[in-house]
PDB file with one MODEL, atoms N, CA, C and O in Angstrom:
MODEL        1
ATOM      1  N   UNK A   1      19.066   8.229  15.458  1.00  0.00           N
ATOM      2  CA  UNK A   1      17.787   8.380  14.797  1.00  0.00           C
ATOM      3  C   UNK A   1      16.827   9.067  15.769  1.00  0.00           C
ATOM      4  O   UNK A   1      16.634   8.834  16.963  1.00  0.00           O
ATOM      5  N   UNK A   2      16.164  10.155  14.791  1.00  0.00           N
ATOM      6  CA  UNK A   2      15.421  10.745  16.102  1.00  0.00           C
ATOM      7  C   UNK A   2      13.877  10.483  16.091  1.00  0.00           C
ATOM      8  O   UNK A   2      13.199  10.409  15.067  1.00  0.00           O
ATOM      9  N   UNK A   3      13.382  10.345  17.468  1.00  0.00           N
ATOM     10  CA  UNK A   3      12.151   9.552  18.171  1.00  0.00           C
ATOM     11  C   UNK A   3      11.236   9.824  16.809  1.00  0.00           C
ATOM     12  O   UNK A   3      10.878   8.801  16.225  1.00  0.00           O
ATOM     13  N   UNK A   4      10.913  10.813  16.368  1.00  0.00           N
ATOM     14  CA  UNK A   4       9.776  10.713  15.717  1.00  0.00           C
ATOM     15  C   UNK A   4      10.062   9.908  14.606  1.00  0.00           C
ATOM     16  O   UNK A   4       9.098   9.315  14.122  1.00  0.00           O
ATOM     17  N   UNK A   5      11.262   9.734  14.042  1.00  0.00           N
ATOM     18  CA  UNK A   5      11.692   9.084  12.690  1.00  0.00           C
ATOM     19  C   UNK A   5      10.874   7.747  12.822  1.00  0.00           C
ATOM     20  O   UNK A   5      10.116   7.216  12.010  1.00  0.00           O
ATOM     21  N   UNK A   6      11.330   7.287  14.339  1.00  0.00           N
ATOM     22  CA  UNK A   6      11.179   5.883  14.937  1.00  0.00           C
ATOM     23  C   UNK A   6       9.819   5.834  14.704  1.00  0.00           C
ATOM     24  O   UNK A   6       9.403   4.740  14.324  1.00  0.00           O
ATOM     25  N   UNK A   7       8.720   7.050  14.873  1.00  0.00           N
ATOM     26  CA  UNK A   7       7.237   6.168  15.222  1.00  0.00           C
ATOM     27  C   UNK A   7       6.855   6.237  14.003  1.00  0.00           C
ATOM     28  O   UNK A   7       5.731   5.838  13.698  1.00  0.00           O
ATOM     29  N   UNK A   8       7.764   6.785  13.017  1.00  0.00           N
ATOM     30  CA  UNK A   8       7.449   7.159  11.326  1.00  0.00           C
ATOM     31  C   UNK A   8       7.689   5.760  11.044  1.00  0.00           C
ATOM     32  O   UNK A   8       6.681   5.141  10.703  1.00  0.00           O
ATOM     33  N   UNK A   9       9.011   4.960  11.112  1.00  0.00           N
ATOM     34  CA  UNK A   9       8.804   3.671  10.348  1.00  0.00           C
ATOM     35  C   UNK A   9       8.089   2.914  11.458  1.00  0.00           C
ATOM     36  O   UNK A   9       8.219   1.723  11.177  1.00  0.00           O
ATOM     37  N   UNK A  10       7.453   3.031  12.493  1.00  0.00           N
ATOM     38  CA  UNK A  10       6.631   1.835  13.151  1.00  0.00           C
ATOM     39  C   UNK A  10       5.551   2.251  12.349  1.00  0.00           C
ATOM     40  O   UNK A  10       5.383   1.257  11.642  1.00  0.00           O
ATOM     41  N   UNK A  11       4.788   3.005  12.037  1.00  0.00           N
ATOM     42  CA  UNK A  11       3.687   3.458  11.858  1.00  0.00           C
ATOM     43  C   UNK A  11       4.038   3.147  10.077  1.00  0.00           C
ATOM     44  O   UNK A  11       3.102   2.739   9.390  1.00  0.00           O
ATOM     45  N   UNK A  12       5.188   3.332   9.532  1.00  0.00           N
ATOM     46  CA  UNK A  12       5.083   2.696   8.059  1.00  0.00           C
ATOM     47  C   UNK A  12       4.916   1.295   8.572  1.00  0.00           C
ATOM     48  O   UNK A  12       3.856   0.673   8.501  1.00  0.00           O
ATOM     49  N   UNK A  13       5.703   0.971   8.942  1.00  0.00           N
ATOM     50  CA  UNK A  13       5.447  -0.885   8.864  1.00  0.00           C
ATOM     51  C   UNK A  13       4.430  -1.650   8.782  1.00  0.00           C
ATOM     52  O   UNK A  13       4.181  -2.590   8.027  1.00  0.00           O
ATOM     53  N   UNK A  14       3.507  -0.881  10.135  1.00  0.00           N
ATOM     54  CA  UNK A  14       2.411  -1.684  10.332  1.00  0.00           C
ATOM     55  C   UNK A  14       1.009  -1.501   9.317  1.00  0.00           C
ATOM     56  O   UNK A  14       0.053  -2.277   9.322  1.00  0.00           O
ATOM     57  N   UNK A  15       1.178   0.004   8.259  1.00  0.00           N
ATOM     58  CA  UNK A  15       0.208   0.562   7.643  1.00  0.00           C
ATOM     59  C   UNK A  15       0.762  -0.554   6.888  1.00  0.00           C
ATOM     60  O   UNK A  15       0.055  -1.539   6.675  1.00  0.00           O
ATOM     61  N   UNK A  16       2.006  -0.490   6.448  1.00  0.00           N
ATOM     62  CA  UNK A  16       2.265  -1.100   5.084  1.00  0.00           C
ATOM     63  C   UNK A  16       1.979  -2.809   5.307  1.00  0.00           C
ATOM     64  O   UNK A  16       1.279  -3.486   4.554  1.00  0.00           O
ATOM     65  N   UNK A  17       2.533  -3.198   6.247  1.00  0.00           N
ATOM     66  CA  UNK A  17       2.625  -4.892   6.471  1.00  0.00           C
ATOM     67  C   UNK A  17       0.337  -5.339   6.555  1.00  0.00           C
ATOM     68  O   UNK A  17      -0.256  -6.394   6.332  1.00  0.00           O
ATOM     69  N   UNK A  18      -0.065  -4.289   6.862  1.00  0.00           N
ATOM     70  CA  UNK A  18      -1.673  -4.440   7.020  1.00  0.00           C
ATOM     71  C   UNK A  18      -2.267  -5.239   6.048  1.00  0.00           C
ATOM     72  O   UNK A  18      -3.162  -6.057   6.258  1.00  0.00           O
ATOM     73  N   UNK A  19      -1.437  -4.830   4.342  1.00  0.00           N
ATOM     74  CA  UNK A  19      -1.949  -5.217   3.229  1.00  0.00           C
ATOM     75  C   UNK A  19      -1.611  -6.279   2.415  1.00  0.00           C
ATOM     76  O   UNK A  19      -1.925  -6.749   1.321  1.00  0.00           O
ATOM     77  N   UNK A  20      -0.679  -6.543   3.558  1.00  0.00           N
ATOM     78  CA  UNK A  20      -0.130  -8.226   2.973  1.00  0.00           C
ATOM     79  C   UNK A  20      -0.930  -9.586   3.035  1.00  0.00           C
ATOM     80  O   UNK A  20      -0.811 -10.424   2.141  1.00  0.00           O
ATOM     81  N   UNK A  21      -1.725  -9.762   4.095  1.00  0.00           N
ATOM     82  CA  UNK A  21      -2.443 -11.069   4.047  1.00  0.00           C
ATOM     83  C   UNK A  21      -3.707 -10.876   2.521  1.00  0.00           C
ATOM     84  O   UNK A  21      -4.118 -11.636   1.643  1.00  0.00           O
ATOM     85  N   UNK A  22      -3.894  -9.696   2.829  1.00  0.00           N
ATOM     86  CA  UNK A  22      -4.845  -9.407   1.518  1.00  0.00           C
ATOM     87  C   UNK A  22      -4.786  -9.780   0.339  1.00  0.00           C
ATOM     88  O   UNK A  22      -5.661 -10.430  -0.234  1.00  0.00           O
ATOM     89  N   UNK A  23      -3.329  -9.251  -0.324  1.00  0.00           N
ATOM     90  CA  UNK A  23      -2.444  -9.582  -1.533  1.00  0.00           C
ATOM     91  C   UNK A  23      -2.272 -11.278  -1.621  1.00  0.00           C
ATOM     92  O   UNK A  23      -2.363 -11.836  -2.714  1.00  0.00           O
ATOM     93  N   UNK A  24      -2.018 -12.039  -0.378  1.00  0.00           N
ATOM     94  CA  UNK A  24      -1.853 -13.137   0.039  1.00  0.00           C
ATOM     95  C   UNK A  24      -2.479 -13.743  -0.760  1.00  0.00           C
ATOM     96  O   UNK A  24      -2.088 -14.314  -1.777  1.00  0.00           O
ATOM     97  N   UNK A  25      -3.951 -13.605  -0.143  1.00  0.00           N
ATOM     98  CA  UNK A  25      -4.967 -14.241  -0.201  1.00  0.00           C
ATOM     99  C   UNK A  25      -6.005 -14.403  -1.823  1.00  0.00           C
ATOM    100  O   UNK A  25      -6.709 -15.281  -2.323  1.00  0.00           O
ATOM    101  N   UNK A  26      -5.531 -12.859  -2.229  1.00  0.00           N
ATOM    102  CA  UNK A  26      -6.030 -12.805  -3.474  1.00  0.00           C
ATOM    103  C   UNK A  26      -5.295 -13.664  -4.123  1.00  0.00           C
ATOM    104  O   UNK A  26      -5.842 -14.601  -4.704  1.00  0.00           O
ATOM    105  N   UNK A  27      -4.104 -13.522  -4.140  1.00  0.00           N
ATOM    106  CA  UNK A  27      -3.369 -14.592  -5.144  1.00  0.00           C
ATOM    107  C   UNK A  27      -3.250 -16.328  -4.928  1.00  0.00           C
ATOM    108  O   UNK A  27      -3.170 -17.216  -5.777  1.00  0.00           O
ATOM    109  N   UNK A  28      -3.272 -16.387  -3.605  1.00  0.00           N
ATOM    110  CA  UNK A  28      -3.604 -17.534  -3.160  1.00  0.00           C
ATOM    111  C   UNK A  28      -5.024 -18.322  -4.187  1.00  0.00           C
ATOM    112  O   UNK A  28      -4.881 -19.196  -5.042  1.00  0.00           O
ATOM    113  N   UNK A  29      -6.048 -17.808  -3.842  1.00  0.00           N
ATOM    114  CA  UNK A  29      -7.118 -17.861  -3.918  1.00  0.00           C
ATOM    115  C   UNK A  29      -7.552 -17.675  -5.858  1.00  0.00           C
ATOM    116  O   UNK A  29      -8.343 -18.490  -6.334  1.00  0.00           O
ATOM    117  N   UNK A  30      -7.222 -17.072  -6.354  1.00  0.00           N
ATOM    118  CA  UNK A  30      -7.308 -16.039  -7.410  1.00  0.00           C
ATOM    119  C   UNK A  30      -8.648 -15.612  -7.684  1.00  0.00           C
ATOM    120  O   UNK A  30      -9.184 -15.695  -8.789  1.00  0.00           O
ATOM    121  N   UNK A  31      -9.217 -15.114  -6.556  1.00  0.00           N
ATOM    122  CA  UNK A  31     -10.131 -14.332  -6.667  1.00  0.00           C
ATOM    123  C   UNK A  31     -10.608 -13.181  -5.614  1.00  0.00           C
ATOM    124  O   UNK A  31     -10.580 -13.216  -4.384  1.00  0.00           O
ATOM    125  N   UNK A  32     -11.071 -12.115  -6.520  1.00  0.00           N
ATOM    126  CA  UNK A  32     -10.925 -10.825  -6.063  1.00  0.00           C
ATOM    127  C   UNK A  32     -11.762  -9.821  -6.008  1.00  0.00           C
ATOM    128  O   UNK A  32     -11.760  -8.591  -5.955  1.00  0.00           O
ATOM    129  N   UNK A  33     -12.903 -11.241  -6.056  1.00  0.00           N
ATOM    130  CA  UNK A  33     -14.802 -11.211  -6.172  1.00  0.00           C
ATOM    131  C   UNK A  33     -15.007  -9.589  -5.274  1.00  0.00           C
ATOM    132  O   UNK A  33     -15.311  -8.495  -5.750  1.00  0.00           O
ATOM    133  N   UNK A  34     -14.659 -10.032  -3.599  1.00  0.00           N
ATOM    134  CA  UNK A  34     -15.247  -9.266  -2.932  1.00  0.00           C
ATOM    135  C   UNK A  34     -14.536  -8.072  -2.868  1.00  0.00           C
ATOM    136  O   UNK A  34     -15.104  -7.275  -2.122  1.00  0.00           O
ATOM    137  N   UNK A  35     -13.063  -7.452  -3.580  1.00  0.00           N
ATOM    138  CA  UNK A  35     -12.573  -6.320  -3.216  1.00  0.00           C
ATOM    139  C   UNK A  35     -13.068  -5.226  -3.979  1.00  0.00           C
ATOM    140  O   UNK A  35     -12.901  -5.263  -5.198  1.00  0.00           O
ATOM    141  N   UNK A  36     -13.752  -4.088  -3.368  1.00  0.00           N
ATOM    142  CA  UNK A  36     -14.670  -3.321  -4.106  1.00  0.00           C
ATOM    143  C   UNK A  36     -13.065  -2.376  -5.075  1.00  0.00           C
ATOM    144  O   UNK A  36     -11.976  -2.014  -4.628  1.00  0.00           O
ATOM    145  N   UNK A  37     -13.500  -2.310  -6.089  1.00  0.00           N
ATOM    146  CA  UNK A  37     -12.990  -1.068  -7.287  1.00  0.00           C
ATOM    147  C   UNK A  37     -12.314  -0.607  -6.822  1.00  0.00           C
ATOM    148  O   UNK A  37     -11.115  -0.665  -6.549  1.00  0.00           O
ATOM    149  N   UNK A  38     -13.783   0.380  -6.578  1.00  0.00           N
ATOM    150  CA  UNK A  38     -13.846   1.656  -6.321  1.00  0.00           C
ATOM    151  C   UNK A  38     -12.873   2.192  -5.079  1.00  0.00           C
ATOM    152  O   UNK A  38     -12.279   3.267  -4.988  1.00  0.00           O
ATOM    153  N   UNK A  39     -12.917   1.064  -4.153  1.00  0.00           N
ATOM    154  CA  UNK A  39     -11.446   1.561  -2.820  1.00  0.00           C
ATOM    155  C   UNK A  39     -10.602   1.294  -3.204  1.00  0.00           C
ATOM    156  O   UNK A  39      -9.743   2.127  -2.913  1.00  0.00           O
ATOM    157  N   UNK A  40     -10.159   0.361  -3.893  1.00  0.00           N
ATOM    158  CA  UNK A  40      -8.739  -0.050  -4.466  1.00  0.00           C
ATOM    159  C   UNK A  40      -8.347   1.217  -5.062  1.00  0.00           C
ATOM    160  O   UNK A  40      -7.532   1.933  -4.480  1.00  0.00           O
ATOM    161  N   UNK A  41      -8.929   1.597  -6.321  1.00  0.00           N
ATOM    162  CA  UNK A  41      -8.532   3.132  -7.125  1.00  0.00           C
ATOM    163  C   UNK A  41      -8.485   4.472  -5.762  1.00  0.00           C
ATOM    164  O   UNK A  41      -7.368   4.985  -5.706  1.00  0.00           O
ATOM    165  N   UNK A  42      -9.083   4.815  -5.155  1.00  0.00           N
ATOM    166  CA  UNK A  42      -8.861   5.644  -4.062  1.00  0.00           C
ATOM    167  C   UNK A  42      -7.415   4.897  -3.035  1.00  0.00           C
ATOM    168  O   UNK A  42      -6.383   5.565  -2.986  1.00  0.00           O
ATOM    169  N   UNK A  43      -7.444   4.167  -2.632  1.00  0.00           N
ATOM    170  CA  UNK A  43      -6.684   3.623  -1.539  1.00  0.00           C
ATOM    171  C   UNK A  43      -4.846   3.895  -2.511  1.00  0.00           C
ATOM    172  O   UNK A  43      -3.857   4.370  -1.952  1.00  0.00           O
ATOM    173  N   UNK A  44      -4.892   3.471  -3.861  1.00  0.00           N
ATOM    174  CA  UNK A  44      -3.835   3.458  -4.271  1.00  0.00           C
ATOM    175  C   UNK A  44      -3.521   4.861  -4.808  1.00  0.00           C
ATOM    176  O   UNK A  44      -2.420   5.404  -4.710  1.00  0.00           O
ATOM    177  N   UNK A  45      -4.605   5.384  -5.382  1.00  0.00           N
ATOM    178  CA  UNK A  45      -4.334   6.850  -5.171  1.00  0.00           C
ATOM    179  C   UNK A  45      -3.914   7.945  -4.312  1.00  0.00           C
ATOM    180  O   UNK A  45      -3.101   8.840  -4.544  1.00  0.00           O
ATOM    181  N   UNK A  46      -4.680   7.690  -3.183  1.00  0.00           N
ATOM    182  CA  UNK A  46      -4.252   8.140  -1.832  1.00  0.00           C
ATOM    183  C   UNK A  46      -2.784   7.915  -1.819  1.00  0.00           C
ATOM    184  O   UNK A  46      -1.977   8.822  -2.023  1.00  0.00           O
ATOM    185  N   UNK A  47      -2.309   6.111  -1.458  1.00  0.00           N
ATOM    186  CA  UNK A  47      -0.733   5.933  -1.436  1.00  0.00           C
ATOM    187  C   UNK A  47       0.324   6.778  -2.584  1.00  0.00           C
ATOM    188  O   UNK A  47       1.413   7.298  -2.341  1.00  0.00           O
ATOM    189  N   UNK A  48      -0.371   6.710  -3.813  1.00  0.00           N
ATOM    190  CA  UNK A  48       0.660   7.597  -4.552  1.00  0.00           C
ATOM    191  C   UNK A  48       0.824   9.087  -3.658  1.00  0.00           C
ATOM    192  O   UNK A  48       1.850   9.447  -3.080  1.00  0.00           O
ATOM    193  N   UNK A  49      -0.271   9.714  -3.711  1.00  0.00           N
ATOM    194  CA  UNK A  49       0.054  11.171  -3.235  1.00  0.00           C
ATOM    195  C   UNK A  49       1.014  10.811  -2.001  1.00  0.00           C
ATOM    196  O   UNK A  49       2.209  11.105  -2.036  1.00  0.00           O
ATOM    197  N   UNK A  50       0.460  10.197  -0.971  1.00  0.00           N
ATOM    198  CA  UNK A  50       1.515  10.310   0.211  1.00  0.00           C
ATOM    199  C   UNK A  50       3.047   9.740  -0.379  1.00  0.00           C
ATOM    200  O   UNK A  50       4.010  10.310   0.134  1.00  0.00           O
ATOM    201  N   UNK A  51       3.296   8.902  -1.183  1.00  0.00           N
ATOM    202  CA  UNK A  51       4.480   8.935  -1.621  1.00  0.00           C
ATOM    203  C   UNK A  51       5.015  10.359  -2.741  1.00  0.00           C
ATOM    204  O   UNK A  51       6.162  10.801  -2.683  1.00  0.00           O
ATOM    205  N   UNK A  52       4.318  10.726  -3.374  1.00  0.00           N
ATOM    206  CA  UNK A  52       4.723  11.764  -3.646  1.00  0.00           C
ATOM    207  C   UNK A  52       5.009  13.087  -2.656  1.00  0.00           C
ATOM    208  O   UNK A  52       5.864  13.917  -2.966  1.00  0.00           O
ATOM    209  N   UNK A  53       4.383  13.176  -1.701  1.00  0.00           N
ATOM    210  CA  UNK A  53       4.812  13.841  -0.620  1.00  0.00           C
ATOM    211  C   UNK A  53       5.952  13.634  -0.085  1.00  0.00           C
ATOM    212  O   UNK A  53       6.885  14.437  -0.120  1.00  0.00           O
ATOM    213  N   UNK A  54       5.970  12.465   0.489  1.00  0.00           N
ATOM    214  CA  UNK A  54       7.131  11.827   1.037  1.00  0.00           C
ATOM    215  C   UNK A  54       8.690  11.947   0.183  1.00  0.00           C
ATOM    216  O   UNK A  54       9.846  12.002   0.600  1.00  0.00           O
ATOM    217  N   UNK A  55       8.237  11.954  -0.866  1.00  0.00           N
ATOM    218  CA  UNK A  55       9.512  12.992  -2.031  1.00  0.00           C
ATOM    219  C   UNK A  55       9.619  14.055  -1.659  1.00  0.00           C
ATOM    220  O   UNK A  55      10.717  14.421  -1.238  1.00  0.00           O
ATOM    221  N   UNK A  56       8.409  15.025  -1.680  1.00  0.00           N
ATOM    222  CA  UNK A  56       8.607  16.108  -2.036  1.00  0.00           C
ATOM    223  C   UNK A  56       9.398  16.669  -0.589  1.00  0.00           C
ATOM    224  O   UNK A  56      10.124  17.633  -0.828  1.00  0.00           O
ATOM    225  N   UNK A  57       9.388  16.305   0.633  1.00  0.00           N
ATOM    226  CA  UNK A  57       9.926  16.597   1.728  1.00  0.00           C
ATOM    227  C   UNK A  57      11.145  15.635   2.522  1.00  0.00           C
ATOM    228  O   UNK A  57      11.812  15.683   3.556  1.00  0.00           O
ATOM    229  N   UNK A  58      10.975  14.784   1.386  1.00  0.00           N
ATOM    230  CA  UNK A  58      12.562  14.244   1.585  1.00  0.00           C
ATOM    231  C   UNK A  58      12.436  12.906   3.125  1.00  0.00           C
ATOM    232  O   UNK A  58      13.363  12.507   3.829  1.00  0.00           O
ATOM    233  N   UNK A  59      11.160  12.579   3.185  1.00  0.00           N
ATOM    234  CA  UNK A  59      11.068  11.515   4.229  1.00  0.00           C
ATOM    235  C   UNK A  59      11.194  10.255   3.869  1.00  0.00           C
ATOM    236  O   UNK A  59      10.623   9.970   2.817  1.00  0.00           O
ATOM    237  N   UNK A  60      11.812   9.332   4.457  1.00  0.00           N
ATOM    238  CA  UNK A  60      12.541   8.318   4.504  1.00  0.00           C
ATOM    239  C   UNK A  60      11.478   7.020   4.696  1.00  0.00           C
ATOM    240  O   UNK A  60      11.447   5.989   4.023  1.00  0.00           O
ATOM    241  N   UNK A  61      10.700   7.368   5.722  1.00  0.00           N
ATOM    242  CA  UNK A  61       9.743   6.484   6.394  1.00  0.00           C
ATOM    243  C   UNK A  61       8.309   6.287   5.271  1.00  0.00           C
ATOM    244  O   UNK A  61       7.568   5.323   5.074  1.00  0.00           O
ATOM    245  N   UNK A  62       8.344   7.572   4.729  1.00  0.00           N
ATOM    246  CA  UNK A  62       6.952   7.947   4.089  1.00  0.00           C
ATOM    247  C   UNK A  62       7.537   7.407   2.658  1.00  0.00           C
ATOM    248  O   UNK A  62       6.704   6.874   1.924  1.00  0.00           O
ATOM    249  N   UNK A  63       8.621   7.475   2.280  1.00  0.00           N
ATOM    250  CA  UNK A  63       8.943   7.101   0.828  1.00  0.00           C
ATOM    251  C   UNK A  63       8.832   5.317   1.057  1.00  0.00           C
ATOM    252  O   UNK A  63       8.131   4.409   0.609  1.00  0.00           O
ATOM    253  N   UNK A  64       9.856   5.442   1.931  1.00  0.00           N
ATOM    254  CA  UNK A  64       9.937   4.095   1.534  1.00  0.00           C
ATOM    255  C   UNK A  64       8.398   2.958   2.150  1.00  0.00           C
ATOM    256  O   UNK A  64       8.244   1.948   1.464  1.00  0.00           O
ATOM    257  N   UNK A  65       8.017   3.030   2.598  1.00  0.00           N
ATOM    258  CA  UNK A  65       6.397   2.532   2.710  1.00  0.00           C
ATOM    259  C   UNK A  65       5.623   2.877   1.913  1.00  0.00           C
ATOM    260  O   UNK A  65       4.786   1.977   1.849  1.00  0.00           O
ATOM    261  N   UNK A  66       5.327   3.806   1.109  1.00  0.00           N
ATOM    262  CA  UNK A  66       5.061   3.899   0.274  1.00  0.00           C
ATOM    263  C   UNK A  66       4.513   3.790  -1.089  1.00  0.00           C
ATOM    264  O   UNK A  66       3.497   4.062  -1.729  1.00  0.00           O
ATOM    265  N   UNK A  67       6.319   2.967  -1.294  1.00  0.00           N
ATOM    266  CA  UNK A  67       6.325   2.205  -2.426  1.00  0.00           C
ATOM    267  C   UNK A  67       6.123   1.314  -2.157  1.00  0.00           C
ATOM    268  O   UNK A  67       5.673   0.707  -3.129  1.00  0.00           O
ATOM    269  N   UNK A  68       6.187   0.507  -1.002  1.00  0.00           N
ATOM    270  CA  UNK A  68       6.360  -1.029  -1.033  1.00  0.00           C
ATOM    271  C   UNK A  68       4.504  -0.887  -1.021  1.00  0.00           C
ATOM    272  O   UNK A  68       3.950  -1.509  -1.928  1.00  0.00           O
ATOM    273  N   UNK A  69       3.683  -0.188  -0.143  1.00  0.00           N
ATOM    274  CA  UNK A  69       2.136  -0.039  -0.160  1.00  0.00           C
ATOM    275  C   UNK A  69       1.697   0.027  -1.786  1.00  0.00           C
ATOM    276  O   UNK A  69       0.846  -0.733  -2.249  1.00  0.00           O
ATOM    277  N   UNK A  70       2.330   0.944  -2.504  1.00  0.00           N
ATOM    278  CA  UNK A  70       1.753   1.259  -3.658  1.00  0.00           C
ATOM    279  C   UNK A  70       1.542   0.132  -4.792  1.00  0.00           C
ATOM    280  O   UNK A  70       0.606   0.008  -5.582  1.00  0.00           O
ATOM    281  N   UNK A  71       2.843  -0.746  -4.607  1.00  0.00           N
ATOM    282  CA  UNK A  71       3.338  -2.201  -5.128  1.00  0.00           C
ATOM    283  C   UNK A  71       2.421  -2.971  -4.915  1.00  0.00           C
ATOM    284  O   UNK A  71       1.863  -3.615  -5.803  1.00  0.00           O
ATOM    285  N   UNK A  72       2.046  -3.030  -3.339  1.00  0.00           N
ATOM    286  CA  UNK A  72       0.949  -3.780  -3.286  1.00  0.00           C
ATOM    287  C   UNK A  72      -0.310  -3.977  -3.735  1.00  0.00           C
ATOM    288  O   UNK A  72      -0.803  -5.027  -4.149  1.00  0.00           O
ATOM    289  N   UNK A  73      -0.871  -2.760  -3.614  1.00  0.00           N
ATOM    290  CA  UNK A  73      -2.425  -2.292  -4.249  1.00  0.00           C
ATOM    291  C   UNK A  73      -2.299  -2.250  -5.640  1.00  0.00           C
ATOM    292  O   UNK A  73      -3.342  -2.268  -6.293  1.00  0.00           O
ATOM    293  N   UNK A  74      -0.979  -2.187  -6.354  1.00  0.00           N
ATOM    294  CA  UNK A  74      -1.557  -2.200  -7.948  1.00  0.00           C
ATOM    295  C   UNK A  74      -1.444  -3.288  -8.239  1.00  0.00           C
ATOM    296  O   UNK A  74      -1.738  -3.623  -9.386  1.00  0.00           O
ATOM    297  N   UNK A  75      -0.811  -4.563  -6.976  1.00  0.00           N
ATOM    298  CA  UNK A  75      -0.771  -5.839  -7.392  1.00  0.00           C
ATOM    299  C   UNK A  75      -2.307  -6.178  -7.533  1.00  0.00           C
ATOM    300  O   UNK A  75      -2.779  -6.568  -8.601  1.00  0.00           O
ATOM    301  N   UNK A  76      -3.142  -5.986  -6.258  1.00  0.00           N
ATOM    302  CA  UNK A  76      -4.290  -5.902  -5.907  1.00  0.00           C
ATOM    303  C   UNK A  76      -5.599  -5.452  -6.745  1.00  0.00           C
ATOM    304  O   UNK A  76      -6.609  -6.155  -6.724  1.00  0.00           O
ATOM    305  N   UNK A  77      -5.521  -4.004  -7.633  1.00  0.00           N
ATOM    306  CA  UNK A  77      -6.140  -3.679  -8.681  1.00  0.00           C
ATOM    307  C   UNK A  77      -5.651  -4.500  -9.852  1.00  0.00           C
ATOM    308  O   UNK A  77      -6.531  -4.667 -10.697  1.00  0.00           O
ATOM    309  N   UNK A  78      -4.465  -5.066 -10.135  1.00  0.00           N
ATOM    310  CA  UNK A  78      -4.437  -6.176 -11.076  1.00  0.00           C
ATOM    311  C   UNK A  78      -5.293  -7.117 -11.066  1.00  0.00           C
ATOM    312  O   UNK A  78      -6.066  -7.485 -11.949  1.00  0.00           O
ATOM    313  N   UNK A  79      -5.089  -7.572  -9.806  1.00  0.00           N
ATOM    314  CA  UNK A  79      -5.948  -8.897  -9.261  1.00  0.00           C
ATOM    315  C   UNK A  79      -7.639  -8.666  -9.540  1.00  0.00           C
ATOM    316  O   UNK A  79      -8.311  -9.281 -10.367  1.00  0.00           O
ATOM    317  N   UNK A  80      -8.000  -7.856  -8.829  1.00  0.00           N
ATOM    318  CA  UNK A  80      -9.135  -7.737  -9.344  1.00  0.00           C
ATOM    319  C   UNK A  80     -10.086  -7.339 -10.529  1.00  0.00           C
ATOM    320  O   UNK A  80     -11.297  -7.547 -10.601  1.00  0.00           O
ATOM    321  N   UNK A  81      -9.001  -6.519 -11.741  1.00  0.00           N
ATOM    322  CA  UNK A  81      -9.254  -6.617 -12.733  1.00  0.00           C
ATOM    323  C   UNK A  81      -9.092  -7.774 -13.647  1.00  0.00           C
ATOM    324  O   UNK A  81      -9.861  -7.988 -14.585  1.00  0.00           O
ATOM    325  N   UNK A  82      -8.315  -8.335 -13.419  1.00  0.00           N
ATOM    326  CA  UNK A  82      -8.202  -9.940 -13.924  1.00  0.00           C
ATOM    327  C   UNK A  82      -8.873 -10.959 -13.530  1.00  0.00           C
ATOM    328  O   UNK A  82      -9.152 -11.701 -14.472  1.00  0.00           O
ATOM    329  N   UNK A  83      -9.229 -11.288 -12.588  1.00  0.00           N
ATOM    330  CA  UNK A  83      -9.980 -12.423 -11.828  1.00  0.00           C
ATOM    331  C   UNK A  83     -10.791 -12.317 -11.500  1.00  0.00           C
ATOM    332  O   UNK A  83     -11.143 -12.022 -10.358  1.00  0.00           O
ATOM    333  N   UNK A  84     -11.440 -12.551 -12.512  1.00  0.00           N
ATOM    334  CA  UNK A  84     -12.864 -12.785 -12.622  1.00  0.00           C
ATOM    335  C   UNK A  84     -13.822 -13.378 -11.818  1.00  0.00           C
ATOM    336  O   UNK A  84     -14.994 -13.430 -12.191  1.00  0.00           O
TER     337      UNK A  84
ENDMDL
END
């Protein structure tokens, strides 16, 4: 595996693992008072394009973080559209 691949999935991991206590907590909690909209819709937007990139050039690191990021935040825009 070559070096840069390597700082590709460190650098997925830690972007992606960032958004887990969040998801956590919302569901923990079920509320999703303080997560603004408006970043959620950008933030998951953003993640789509970079996963669509990450297709379009065939990266491994970028796909697969990605999805698991993208999973997260629409768990997240669920959450906060629901819980009131």
């Amino acid at each position: 595996m070559a070096f840069a691949q390597v700082i590709g999935l460190v650098a997925a991991f830690l972007t992606t693992i960032a958004v887990v206590p969040q998801a956590i907590k919302t569901f923990k909690t079920r509320s999703a008072k303080d997560l603004s909209l408006k970043m959620l819709l950008a933030v998951t937007a953003g993640v789509f394009c970079w996963l669509i990139y990450g297709l379009m050039i065939n990266d491994f690191p970028l796909i697969a973080a990605n999805i698991v990021t993208f999973c997260l935040y629409l768990a997240l825009l669920y959450f906060r559209l629901t819980y009131k």
